[in-house]
C-alpha positions in Angstrom: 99.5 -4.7 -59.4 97.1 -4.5 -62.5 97.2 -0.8 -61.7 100.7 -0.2 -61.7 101.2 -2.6 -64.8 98.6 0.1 -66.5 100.8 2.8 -65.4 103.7 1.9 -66.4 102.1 1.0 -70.1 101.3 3.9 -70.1 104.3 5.7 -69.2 105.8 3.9 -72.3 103.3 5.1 -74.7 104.0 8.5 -73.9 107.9 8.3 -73.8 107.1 7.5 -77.5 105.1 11.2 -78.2 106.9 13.5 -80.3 109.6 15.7 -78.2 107.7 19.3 -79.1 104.9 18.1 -76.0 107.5 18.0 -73.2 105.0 19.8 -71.2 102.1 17.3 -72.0 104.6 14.6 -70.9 105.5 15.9 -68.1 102.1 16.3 -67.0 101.4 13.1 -67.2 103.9 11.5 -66.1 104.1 13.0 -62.4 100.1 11.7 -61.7 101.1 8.5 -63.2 104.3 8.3 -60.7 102.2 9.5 -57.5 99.6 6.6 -58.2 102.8 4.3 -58.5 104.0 5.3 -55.1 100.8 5.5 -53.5 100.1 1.5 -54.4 104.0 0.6 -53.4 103.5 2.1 -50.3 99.8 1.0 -49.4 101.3 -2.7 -50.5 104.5 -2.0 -48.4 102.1 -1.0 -45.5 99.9 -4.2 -45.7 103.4 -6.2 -45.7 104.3 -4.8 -42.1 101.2 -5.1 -40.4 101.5 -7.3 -37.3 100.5 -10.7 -37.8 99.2 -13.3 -34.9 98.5 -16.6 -34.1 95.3 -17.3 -31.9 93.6 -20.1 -30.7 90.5 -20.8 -29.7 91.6 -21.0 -25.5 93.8 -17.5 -26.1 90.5 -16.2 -27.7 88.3 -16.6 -24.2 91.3 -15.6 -22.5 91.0 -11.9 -24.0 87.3 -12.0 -24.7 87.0 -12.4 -20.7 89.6 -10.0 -20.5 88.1 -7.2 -22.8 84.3 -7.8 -22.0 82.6 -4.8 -21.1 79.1 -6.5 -19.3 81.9 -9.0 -17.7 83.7 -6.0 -16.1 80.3 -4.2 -14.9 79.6 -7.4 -13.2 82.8 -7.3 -11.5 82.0 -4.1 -9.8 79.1 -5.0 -9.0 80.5 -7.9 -6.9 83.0 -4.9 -5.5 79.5 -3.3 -4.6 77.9 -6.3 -2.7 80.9 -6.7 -1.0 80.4 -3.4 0.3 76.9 -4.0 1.2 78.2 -6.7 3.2 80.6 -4.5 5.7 78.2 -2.1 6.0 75.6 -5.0 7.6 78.3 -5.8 9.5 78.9 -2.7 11.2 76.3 -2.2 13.0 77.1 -5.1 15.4 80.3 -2.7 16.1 80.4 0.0 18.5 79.6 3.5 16.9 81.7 6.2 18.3 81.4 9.5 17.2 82.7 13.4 18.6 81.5 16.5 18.2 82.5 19.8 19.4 82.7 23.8 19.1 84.2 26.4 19.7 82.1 29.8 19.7 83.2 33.8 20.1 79.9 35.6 21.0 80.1 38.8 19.5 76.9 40.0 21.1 75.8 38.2 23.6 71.9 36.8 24.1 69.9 38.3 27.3 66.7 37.0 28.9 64.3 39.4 29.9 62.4 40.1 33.1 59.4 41.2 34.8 58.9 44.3 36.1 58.1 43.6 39.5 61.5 41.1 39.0 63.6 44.3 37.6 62.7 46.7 40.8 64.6 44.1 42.3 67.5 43.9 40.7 68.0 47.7 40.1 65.5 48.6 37.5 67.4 46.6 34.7 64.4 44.6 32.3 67.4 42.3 30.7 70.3 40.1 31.6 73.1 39.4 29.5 73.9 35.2 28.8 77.1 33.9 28.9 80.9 35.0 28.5 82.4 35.9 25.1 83.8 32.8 24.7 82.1 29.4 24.7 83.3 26.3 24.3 81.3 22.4 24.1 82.4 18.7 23.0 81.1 15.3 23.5 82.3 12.1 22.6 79.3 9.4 22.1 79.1 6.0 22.0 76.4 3.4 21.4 76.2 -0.1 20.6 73.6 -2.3 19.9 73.3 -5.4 22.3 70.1 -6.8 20.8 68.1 -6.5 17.8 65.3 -9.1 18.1 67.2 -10.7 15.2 67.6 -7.6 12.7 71.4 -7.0 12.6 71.8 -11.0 11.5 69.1 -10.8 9.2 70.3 -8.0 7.3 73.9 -9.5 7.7 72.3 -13.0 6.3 70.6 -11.0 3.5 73.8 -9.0 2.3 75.5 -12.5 2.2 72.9 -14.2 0.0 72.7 -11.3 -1.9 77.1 -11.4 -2.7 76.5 -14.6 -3.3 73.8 -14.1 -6.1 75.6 -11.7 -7.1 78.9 -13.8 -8.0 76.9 -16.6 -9.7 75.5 -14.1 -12.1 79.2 -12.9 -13.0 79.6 -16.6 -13.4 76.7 -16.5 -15.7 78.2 -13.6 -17.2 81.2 -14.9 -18.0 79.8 -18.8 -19.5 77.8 -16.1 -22.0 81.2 -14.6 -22.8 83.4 -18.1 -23.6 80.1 -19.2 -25.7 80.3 -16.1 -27.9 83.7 -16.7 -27.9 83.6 -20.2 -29.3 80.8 -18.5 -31.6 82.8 -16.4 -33.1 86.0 -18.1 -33.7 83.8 -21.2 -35.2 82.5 -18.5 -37.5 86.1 -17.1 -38.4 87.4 -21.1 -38.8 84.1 -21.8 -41.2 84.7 -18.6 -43.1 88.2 -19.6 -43.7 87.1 -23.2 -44.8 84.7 -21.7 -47.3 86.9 -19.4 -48.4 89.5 -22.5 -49.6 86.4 -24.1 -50.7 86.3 -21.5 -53.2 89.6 -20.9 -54.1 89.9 -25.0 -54.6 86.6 -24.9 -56.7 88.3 -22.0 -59.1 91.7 -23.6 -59.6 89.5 -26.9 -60.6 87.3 -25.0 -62.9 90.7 -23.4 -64.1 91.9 -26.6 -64.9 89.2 -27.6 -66.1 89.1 -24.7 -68.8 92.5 -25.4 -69.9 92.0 -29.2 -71.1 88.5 -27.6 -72.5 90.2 -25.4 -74.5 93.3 -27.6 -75.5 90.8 -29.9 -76.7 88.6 -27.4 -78.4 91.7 -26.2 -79.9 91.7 -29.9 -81.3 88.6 -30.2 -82.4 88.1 -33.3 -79.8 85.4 -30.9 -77.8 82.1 -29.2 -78.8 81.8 -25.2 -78.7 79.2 -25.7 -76.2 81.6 -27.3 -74.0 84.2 -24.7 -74.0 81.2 -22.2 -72.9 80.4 -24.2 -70.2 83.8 -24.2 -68.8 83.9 -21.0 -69.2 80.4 -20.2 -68.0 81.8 -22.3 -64.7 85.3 -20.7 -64.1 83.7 -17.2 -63.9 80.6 -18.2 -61.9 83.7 -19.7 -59.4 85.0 -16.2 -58.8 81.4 -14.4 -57.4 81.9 -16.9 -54.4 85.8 -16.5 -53.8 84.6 -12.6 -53.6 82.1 -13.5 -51.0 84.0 -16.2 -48.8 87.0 -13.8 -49.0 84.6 -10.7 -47.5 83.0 -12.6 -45.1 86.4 -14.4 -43.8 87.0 -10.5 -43.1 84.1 -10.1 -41.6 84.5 -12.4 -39.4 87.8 -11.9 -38.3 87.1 -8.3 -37.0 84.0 -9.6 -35.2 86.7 -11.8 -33.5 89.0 -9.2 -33.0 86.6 -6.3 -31.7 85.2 -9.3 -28.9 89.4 -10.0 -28.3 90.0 -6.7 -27.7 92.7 -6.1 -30.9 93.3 -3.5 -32.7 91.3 -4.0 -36.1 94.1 -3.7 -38.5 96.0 -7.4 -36.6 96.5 -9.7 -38.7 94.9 -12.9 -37.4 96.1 -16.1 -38.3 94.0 -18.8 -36.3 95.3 -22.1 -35.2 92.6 -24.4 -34.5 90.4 -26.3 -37.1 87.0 -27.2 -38.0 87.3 -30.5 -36.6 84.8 -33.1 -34.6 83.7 -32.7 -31.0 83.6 -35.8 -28.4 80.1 -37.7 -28.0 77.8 -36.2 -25.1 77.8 -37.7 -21.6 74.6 -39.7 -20.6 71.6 -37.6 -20.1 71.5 -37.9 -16.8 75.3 -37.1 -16.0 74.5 -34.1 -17.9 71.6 -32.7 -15.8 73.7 -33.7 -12.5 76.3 -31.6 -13.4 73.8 -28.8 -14.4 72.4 -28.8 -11.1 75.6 -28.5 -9.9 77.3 -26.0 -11.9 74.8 -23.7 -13.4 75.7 -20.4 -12.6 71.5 -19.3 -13.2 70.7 -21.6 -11.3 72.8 -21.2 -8.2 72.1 -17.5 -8.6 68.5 -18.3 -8.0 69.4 -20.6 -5.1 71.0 -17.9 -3.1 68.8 -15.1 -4.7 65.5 -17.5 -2.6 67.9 -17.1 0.7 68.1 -13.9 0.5 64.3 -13.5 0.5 64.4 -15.4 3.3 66.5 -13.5 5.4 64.5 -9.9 4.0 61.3 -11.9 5.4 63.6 -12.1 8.6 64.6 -8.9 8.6 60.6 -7.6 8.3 59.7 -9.8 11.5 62.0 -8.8 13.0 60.4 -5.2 12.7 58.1 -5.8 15.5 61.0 -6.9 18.3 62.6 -4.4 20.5 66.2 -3.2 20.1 68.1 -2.8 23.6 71.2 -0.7 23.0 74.1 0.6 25.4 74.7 4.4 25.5 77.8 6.3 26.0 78.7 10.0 26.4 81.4 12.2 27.9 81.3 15.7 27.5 83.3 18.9 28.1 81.5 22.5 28.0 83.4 26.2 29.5 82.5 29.9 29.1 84.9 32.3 29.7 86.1 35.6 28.8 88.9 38.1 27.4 91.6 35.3 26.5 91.4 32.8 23.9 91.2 29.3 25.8 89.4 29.0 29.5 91.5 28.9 32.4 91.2 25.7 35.0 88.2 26.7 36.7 86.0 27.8 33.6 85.4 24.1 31.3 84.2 21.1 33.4 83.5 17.5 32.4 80.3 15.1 32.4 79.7 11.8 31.7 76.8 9.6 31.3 75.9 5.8 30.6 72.2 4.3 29.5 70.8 1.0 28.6 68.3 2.2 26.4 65.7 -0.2 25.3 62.8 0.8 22.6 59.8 -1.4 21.7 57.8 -0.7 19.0 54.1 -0.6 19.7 52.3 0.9 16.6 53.9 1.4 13.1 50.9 2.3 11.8 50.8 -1.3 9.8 54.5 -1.0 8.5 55.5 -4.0 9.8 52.7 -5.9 8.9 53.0 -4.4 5.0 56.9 -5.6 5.1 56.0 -9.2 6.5 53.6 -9.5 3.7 55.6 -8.2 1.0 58.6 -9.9 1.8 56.2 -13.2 1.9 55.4 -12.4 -1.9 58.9 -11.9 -2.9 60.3 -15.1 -1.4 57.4 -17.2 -3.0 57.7 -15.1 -6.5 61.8 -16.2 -6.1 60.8 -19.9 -5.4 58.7 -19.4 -8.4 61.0 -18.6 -10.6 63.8 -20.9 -9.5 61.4 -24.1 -10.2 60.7 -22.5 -13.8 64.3 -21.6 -14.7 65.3 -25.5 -13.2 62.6 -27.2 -16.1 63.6 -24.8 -18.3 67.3 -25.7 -17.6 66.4 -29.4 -18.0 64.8 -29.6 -20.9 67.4 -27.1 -22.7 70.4 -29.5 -21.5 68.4 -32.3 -23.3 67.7 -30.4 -26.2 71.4 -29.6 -26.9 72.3 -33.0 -26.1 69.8 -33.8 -29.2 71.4 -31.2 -31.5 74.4 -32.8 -30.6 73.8 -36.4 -31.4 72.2 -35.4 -34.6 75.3 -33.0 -36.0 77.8 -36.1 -34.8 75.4 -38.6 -36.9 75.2 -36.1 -39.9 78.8 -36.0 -39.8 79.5 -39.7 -40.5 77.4 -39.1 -43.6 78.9 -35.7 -44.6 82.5 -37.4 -44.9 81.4 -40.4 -46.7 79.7 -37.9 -49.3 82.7 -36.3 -49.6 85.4 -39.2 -50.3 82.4 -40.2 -53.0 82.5 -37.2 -54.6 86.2 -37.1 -54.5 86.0 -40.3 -56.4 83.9 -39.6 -58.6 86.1 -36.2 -59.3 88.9 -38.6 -59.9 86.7 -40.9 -62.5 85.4 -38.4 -64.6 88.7 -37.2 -64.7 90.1 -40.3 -65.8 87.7 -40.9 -68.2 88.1 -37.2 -70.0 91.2 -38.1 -70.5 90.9 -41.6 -72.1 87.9 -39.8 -74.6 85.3 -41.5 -72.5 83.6 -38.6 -70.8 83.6 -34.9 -71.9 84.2 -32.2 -69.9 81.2 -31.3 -69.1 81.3 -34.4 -67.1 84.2 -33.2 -65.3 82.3 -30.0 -64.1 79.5 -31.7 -63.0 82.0 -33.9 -60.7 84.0 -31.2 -60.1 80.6 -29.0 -58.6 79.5 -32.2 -56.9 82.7 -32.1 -55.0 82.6 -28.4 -53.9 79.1 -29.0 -52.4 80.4 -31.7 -50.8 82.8 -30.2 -49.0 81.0 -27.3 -48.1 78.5 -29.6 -46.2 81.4 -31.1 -44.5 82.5 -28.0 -43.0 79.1 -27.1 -41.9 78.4 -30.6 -40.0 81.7 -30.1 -38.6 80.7 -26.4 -37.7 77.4 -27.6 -36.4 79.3 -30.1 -34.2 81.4 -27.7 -32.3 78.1 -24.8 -32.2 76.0 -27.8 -31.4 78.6 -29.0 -28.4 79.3 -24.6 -26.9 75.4 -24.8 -27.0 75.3 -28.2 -24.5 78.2 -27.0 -22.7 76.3 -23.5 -22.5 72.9 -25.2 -20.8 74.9 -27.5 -18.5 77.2 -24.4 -17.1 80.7 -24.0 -16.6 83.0 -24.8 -14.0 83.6 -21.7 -11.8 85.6 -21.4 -7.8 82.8 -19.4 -6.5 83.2 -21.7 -2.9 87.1 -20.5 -2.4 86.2 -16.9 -2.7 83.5 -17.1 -0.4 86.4 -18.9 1.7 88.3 -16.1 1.4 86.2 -13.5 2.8 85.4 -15.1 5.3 
């Protein structure tokens, strides 16, 4: 608006120039009328952008919605679902067919002996075949026993869904933390950003009696310098607050999945967070919830059932075979007539036992023995871990909910004294100066309010983080099966 104030001035001035400089008028005039439209229309422009309301639950809602790593996870749940027919089928039947259907253009001969070819008129080769030949076969074969390897490998594609869920779980606790992360950082860049704004209109204020009373000789020269030393070192921070408010809110909007030019307005406040269950409450429910920790669970079955499956190497497999097949030869026409294709059929009970790998059965047994101990290994070290971070943030905790007690008591202080030195400026019994100091007191004070109360809510996404969220992992392995 300063701008267009400026232009308009300016406009005036030279509606004032003598009439022989039309052309210099004109010349000027037409920038000064484009920069007049452009800042109408960029102000018009920032008037009809949509605006929003969000809250912190709508916030996870999209942020789950619009993660990228949330959505890989996802399909890699698809995948392990996969995994887990294909163990399956091969406790099915396999039926396959196969056929052709063959032109011999120049048929293949055998050769004979000589003594053999006296016999049969001289001739040294025979001809193969007709000119048409003709084969199919449908097979079938199904495994009856596998010395435990089709359950083991069945067992181990389970485990491994299973794992595999927990860590979208995992996943997706990350994603509502970052979440609460960043909306806490919008609501505390909004708080300091009123912070500021209240701290200039004070220092405003507080330059207007200065100057009233300077004006009246009641206050120094030094004084009025001070106030307005103070009222322009209030607008450096307004600047900042404002720019990182912004800041924030397209962090918060990029993670919602909205289009960076929404206006965001956000509903929910800085304010206090509920005292932290009882230690031990807290690690019960961790063991119970923890998506890392259930991940690791199922992640040691499923080394279990590969140290199965390796065993299981050295059994024997006994497997029922199929096959019907239809063969002909035949010439001149294009399909065989009744007497030229014929059928066969065969059954087996095949049974293969494995009597030297050359050591590969051995190596898997052993390997899969150091993966299921490495897996126990790491489960008991991501457990202590777990434990001691769920009492950590329950710490954190306690100590931002006992700051806070202090942090509002500090504030309704300095609000007092604000309203003293007031008083007393006003009755001659303070000067200004005074006032400024109360007045900066204040502002500190409530800055140190909104970060307790920021440090609260942080403090309690940080416990809530450790301990795990609740997730239905149990009704969607109910619904596979």
């Amino acid at each position: 608006m300063r701008a267009t104030t400026t232009s308009i001035q300016g406009i005036g001035r030279l509606a004032q120039a003598p009439a022989c400089a039309p052309a210099l008028l004109l010349t000027a005039v037409f920038p000064l009328l484009a920069v007049i439209f452009v800042a109408t229309a960029a102000g018009a422009a920032s008037d009809s952008l949509p605006t929003r309301t969000l809250d912190l639950a709508e916030a996870i809602d999209l942020a789950l919605a619009n993660d990228e790593q949330l959505a890989q996870m996802q399909q890699a749940v698809l995948g392990a679902e996969a995994d887990v027919m294909a163990a399956g089928a091969d406790r099915l039947p396999q039926l396959s067919l196969a056929g052709s259907w063959t032109r011999n253009l120049k048929k293949p001969v055998f050769f004979l002996p000589a003594d053999m070819a006296a016999r049969f008129g001289g001739a040294t080769s025979v001809e193969m075949g007709m000119d048409w030949d003709l084969a199919g076969a449908a097979t079938l074969s199904w495994n009856l026993w596998t010395s435990g390897r089709l359950s083991a490998a069945k067992g181990l594609a389970d485990e491994a869904l299973r794992a595999t869920r927990w860590q979208e779980a995992l996943v997706r606790d990350a994603v509502v933390f970052t979440a609460v992360m960043t909306y806490d950082d919008a609501l505390l860049a909004a708080e300091n950003l009123a912070i500021a704004e209240g701290a200039l209109d004070l220092s405003a204020e507080t330059l207007r009696i200065t100057q009233a009373a300077f004006d009246e000789g009641t206050a120094s020269r030094f004084d009025l310098l001070r106030a307005k030393v103070e009222h322009t070192n209030r607008e450096t921070p307004v600047v900042m607050a404002r720019n990182d408010l912004d800041l924030a809110l397209l962090k918060l909007k990029r993670l919602c999945g909205l289009d960076p030019e929404t206006r965001l307005e956000l509903s929910d406040d800085l304010n206090a967070v509920e005292a932290p269950a009882p230690v031990e409450t807290l690690l019960t429910d961790m063991n119970d919830r923890s998506p890392e920790l259930h991940a690791l669970e199922h992640a040691v079955f499923a080394s279990e059932r590969a140290l199965d499956l390796a065993k299981a190497g050295r059994g024997p497999i006994v497997q029922l075979q199929g096959q019907y097949a239809v063969q002909g030869q035949w010439d001149d026409d294009l399909f065989p007539g009744d007497d030229e294709a014929v059928g066969s059929a065969t059954a087996a009970l095949v049974v293969s036992v494995p009597i030297f790998d050359g050591f590969k059965a051995k190596a898997d047994i052993k390997g899969g023995r150091a993966d299921l101990r490495s897996a126990q290994l790491e489960l008991d070290r991501v457990r202590r871990d777990r434990e001691l971070g769920v009492r950590q943030a329950r710490a954190q905790l306690v100590n931002a909910r006992t700051a806070l007690g202090g942090r509002r008591e500090a504030v309704e202080l300095a609000e007092e004294a604000y309203r003293l030195a007031t008083v007393r400026m006003e009755n001659g019994l303070a000067t200004p100066v005074d006032r400024l100091d109360a007045e900066l007191a204040l502002t500190e004070a409530r800055g140190q309010l909104a970060e307790a109360l920021y440090g609260c809510r942080i403090a309690a996404a940080n416990l809530e983080l450790a301990v795990g969220g609740a997730h239905d992992i149990d009704n969607n392995e109910e619904s596979d099966r």
